[in-house]
C-alpha positions in Angstrom: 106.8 98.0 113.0 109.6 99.7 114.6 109.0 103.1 116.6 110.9 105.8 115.3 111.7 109.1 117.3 108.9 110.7 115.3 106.1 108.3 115.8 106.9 108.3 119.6 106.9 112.0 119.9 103.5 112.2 117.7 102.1 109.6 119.9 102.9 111.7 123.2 101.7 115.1 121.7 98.3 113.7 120.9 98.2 112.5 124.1 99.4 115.4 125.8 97.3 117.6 123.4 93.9 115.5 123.8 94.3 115.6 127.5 94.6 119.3 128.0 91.4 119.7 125.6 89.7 116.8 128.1 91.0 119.3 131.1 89.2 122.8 129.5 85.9 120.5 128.7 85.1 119.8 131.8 86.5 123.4 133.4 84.9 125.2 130.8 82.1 123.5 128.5 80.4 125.8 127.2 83.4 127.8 125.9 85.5 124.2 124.8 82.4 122.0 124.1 82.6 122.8 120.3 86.1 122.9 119.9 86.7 119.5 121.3 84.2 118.2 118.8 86.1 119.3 116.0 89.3 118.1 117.0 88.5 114.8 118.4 86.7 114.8 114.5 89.7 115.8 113.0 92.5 113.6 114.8 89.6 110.6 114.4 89.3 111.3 110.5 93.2 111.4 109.9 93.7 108.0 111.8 91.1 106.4 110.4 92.3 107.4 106.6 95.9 106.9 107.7 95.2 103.4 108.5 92.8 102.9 105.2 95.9 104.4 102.9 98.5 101.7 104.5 96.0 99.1 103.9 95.7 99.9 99.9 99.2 100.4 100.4 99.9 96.4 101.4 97.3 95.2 99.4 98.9 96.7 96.3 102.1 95.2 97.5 100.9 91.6 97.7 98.8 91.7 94.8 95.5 91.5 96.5 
């Protein structure tokens, strides 16, 4: 698959974003504990069913 200028900056924003939460956990975990939670569920969901929908996606394609 080739990287487009999209996926690339995607990529580095939820790197960039994930780090900085990391950063507040451990400075302030009781105010960021809950927060992290829900986006680490979030980002981990969308993958997850991102991944699942190119599947279907490639099995409908070859007829599997």
């Amino acid at each position: 698959m080739k990287k487009t200028g999209f996926t690339c900056v995607k990529s580095v924003m939820t790197i960039l974003l994930t780090s900085a939460l990391i950063y507040l956990t451990i400075c302030y975990p009781d105010v960021y504990q809950d927060t992290f939670k829900s986006c680490v569920t979030m980002v981990v969901t969308f993958y997850f069913s991102h991944q699942l929908s190119k599947r279907g996606e490639e099995n409908d394609k070859t007829g599997n």
